[in-house]
C-alpha positions as protocol buffer text, in pm:
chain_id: "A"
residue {
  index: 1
  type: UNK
  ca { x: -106 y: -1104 z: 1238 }
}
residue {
  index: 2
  type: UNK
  ca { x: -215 y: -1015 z: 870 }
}
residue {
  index: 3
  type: UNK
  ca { x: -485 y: -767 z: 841 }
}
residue {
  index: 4
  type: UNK
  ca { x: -709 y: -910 z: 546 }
}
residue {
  index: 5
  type: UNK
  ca { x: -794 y: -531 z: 400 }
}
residue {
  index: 6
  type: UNK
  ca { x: -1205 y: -473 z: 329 }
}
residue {
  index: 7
  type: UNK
  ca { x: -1194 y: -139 z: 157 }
}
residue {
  index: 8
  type: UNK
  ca { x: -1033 y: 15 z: -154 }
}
residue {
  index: 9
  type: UNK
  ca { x: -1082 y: 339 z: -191 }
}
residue {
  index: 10
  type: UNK
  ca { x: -1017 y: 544 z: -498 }
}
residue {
  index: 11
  type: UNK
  ca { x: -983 y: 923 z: -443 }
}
residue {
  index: 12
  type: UNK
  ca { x: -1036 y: 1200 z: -752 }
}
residue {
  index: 13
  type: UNK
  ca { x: -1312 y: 1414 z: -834 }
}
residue {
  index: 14
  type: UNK
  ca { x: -1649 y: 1335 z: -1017 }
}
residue {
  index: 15
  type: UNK
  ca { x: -1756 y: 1490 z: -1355 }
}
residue {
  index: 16
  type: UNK
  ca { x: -1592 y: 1475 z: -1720 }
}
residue {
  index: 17
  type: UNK
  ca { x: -1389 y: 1765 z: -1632 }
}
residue {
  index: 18
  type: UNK
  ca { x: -1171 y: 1674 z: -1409 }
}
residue {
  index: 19
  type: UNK
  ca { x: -1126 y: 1338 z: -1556 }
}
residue {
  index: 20
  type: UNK
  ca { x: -784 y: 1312 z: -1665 }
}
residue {
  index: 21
  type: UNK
  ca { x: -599 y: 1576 z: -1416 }
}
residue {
  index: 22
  type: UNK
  ca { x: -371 y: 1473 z: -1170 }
}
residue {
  index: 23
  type: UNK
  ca { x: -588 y: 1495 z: -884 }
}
residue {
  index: 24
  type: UNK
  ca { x: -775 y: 1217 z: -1016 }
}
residue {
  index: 25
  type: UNK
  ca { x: -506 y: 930 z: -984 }
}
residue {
  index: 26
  type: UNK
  ca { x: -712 y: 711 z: -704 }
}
residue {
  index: 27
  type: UNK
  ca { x: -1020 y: 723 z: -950 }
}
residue {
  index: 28
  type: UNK
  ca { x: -732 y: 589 z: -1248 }
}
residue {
  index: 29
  type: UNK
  ca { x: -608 y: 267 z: -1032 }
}
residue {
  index: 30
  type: UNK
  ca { x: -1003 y: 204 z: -894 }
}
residue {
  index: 31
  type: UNK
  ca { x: -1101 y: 178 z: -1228 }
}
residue {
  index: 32
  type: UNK
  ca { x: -832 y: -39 z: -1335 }
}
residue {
  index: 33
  type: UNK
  ca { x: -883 y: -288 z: -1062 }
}
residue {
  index: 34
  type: UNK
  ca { x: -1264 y: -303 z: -1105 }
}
residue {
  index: 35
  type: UNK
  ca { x: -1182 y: -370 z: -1505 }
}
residue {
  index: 36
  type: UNK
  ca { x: -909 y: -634 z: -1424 }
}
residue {
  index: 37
  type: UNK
  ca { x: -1130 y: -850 z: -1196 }
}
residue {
  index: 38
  type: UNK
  ca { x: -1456 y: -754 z: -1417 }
}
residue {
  index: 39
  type: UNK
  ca { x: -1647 y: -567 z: -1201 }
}
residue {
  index: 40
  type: UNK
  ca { x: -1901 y: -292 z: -1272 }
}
residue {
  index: 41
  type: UNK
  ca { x: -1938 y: 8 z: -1023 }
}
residue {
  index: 42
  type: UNK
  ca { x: -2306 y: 144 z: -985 }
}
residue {
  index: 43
  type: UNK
  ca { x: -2417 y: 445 z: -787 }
}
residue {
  index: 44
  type: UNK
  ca { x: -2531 y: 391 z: -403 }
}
residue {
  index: 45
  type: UNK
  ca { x: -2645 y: 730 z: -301 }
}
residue {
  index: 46
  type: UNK
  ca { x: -2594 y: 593 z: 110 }
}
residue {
  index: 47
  type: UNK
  ca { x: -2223 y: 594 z: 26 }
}
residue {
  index: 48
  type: UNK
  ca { x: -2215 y: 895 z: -190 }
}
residue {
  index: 49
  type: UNK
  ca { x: -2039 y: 726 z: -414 }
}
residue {
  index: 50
  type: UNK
  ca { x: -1926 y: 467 z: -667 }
}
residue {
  index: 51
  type: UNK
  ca { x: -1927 y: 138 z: -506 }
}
residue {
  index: 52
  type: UNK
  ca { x: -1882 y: -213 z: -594 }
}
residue {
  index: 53
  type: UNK
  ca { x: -1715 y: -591 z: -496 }
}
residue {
  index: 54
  type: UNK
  ca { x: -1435 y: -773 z: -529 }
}
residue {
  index: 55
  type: UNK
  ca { x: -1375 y: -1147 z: -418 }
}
residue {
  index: 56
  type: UNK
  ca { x: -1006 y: -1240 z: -433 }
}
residue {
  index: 57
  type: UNK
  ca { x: -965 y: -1598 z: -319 }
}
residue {
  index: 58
  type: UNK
  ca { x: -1259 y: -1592 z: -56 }
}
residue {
  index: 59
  type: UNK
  ca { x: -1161 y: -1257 z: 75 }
}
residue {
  index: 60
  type: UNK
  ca { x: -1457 y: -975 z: 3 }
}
residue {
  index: 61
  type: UNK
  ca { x: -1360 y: -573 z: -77 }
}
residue {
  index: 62
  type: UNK
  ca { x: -1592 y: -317 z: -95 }
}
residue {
  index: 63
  type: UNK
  ca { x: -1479 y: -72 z: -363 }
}
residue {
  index: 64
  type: UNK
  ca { x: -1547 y: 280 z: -332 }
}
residue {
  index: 65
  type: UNK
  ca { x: -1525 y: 575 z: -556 }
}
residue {
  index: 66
  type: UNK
  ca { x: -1621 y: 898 z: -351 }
}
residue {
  index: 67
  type: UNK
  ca { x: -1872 y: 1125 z: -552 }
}
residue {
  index: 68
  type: UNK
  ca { x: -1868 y: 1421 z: -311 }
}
residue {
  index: 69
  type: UNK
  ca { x: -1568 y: 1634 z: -466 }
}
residue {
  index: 70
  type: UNK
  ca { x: -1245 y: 1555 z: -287 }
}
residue {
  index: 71
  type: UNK
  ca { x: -1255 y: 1802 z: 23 }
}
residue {
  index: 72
  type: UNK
  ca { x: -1553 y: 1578 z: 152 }
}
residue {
  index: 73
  type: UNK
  ca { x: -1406 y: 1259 z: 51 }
}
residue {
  index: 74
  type: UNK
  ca { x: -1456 y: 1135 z: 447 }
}
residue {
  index: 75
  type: UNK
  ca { x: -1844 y: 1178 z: 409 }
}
residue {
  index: 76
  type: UNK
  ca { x: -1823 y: 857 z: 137 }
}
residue {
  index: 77
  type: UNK
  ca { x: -1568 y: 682 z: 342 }
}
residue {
  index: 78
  type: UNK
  ca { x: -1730 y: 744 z: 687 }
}
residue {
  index: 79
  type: UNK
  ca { x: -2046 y: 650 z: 595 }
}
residue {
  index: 80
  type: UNK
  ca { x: -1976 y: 284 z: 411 }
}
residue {
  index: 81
  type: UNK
  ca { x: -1703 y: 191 z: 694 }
}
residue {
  index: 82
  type: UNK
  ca { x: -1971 y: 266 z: 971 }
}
residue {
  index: 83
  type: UNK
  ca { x: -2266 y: 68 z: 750 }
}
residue {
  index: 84
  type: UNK
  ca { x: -2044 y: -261 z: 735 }
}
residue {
  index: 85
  type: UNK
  ca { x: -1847 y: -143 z: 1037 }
}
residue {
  index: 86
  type: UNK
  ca { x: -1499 y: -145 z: 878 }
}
residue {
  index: 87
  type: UNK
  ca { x: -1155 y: -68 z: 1104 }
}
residue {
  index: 88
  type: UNK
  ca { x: -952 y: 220 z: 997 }
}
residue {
  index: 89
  type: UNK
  ca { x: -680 y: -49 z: 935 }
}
residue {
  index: 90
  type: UNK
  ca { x: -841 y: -263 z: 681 }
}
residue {
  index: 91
  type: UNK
  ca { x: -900 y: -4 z: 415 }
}
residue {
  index: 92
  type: UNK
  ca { x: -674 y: 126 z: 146 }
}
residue {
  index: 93
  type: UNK
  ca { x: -729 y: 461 z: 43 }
}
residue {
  index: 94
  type: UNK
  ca { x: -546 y: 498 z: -311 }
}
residue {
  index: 95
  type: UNK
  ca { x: -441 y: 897 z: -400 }
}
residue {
  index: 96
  type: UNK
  ca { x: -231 y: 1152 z: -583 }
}
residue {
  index: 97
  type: UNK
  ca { x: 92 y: 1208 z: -400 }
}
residue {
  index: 98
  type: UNK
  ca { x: 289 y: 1583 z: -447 }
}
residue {
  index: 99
  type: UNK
  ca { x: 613 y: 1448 z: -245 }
}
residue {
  index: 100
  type: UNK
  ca { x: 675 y: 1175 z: -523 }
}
residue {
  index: 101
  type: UNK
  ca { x: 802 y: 1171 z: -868 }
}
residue {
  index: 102
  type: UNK
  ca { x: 568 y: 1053 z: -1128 }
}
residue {
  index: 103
  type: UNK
  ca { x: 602 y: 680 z: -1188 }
}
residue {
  index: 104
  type: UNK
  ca { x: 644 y: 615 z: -806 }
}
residue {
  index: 105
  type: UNK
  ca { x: 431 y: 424 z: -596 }
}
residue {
  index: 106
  type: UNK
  ca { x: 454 y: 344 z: -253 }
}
residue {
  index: 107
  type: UNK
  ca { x: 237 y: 210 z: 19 }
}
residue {
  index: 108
  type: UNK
  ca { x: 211 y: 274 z: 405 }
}
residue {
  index: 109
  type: UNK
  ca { x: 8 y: 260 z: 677 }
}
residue {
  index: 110
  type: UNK
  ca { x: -94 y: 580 z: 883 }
}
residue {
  index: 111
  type: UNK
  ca { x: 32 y: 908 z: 893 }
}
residue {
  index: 112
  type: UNK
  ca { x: -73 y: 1292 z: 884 }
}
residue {
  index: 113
  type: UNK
  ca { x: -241 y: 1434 z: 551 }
}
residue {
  index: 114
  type: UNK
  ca { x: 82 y: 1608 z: 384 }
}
residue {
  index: 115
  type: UNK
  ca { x: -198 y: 1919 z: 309 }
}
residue {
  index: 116
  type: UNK
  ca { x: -391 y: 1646 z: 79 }
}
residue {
  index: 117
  type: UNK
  ca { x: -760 y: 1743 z: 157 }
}
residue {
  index: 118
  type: UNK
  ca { x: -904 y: 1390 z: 12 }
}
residue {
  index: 119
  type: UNK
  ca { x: -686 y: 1230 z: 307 }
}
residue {
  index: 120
  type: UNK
  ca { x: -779 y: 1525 z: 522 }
}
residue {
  index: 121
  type: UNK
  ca { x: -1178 y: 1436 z: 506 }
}
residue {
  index: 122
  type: UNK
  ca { x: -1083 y: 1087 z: 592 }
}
residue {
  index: 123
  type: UNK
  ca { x: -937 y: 1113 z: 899 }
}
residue {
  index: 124
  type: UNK
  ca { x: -1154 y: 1412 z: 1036 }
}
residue {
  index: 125
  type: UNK
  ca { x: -1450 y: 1137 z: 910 }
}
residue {
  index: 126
  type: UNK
  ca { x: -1334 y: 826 z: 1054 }
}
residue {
  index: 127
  type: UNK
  ca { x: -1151 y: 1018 z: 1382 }
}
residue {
  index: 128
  type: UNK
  ca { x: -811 y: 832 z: 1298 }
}
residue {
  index: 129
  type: UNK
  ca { x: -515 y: 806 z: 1043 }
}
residue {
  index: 130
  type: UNK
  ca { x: -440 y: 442 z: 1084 }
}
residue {
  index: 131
  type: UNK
  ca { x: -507 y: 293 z: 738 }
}
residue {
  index: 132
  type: UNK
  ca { x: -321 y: 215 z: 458 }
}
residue {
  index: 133
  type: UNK
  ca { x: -232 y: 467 z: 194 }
}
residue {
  index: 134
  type: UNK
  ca { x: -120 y: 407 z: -177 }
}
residue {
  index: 135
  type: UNK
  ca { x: 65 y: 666 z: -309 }
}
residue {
  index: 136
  type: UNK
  ca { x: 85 y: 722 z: -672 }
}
residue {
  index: 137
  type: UNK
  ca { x: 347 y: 1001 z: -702 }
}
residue {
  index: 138
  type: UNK
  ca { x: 257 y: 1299 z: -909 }
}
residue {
  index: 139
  type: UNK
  ca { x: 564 y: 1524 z: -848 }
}
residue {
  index: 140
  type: UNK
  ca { x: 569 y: 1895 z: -734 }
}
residue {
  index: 141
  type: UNK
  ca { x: 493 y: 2177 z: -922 }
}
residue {
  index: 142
  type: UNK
  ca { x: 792 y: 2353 z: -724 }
}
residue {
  index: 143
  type: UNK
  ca { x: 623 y: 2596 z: -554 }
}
residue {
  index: 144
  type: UNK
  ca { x: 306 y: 2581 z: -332 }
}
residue {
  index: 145
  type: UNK
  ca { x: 118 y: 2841 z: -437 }
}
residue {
  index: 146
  type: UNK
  ca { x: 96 y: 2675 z: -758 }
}
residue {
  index: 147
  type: UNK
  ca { x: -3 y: 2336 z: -611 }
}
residue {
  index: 148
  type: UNK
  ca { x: -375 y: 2347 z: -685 }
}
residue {
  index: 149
  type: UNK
  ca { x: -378 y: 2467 z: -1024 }
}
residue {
  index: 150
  type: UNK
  ca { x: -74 y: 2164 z: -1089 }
}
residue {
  index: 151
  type: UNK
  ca { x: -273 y: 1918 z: -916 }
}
residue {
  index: 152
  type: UNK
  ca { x: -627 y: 2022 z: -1084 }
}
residue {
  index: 153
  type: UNK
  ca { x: -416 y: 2002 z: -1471 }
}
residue {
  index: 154
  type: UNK
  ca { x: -326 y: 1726 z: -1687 }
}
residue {
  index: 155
  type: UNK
  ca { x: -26 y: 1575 z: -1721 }
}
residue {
  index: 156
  type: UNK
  ca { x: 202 y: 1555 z: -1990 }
}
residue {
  index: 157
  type: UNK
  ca { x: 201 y: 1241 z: -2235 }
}
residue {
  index: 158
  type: UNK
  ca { x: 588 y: 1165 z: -2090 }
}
residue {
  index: 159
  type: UNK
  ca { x: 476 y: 1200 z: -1738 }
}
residue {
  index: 160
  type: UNK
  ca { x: 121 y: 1028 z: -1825 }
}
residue {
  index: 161
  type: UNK
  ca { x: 267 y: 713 z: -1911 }
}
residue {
  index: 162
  type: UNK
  ca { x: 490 y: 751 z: -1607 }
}
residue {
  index: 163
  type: UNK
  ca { x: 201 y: 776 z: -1383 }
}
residue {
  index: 164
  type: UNK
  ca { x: -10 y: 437 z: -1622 }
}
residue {
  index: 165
  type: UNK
  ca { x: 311 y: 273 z: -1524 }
}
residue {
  index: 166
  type: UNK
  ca { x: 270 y: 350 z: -1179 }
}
residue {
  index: 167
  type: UNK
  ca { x: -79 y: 247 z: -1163 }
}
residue {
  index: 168
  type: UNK
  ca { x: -26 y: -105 z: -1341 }
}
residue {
  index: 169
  type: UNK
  ca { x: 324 y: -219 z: -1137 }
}
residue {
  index: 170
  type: UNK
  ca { x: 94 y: -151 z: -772 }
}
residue {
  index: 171
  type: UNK
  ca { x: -182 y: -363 z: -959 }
}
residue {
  index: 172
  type: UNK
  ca { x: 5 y: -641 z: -965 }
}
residue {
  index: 173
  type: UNK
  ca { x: 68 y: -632 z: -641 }
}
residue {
  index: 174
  type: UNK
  ca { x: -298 y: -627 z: -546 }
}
residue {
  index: 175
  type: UNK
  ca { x: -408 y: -981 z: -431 }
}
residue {
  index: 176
  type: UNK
  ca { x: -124 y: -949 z: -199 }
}
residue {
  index: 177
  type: UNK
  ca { x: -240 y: -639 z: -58 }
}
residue {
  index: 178
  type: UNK
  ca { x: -604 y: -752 z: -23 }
}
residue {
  index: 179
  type: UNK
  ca { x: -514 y: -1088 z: 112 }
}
residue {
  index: 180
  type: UNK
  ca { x: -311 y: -897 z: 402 }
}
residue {
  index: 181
  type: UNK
  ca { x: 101 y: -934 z: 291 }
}
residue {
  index: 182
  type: UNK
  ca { x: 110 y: -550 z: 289 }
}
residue {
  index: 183
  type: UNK
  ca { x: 476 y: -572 z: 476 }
}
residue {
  index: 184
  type: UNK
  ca { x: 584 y: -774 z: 158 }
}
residue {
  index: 185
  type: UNK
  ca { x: 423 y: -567 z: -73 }
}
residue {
  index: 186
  type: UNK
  ca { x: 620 y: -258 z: 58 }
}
residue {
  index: 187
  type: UNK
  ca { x: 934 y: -389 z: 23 }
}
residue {
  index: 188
  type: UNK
  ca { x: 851 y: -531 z: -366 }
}
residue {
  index: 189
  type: UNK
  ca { x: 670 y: -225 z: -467 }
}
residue {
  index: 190
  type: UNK
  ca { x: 930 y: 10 z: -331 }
}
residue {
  index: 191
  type: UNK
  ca { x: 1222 y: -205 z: -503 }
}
residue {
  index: 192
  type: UNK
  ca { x: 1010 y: -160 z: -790 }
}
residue {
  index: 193
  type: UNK
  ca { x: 973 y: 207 z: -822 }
}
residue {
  index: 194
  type: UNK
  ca { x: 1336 y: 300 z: -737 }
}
């Protein structure tokens, strides 16, 4: 059966500074989508966050940029999904993913954190892993005590395009996901980032 998805959610951190740093990948495709489909995102301070609508083909998504800091990204998530009582399995969480190369993206469902405290907050918040996760590679700094200050910097203009690259092949693949053909859209998008 095809799970018709009801949340995207964008994860990065508020504030100017940390605008264009790694971290802040999630908050790069959100944005994108919202402009594609020519939505606005306005403040709900119940969601402690960023939120707004999409309506792809009769199918409605709540979108949802978290505006607690990314260790508390699961006190945004947690409270919208309990509000309009939204499954673990029908949201997509979009992040910043160490364990791939920049210019990767990849989608799955479920799964332990990797040490990503956005994805962390989530699951501690909504007491299960079971949703969908798209993974816009960053690449690894190499070693891990160097992981936050890598992840918290701004990438190079080779690896920035890379990562825009990223970011626009999984939107195209976007009504699919939303309308539930998340199998096929695994297969395609993996194809298309090997």
């Amino acid at each position: 059966m095809a799970i018709n998805l009801k949340l995207l959610v964008g994860l990065g951190n508020p504030t100017a500074q940390y605008e264009k740093t790694r971290h802040n990948a999630g908050f790069w495709f959100l944005d994108e989508a919202a402009a594609k489909y020519g939505q606005t995102l306005h403040q709900d301070q119940k969601f402690h966050g960023l939120v707004g609508k999409l309506d792809l083909n009769g199918t409605v998504v709540h979108l949802l940029k978290p505006m607690t800091f990314m260790n508390r990204s699961g006190q945004s998530v947690g409270a919208l999904t309990q509000y309009f009582k939204i499954d673990p399995s029908e949201i997509l969480v979009v992040h910043d993913e160490l364990d791939l190369p920049p210019g990767v993206a990849r989608l799955k469902r479920g799964g332990g954190h990797g040490g990503h405290n956005g994805l962390r907050d989530i699951i501690s918040h909504l007491g299960s892993s079971d949703f969908y996760r798209l993974r816009l590679g960053i690449g690894h700094p190499g070693d891990r005590a160097a992981v936050m200050d890598y992840v918290l910097g701004v990438p190079s203009h080779t690896e920035m395009e890379l990562l825009q690259g990223a970011v626009a092949r999984a939107l195209a693949f976007l009504p699919d996901m939303l309308g539930g053909k998340l199998e096929h859209v695994m297969n395609r998008l993996h194809a298309a980032s090997s």
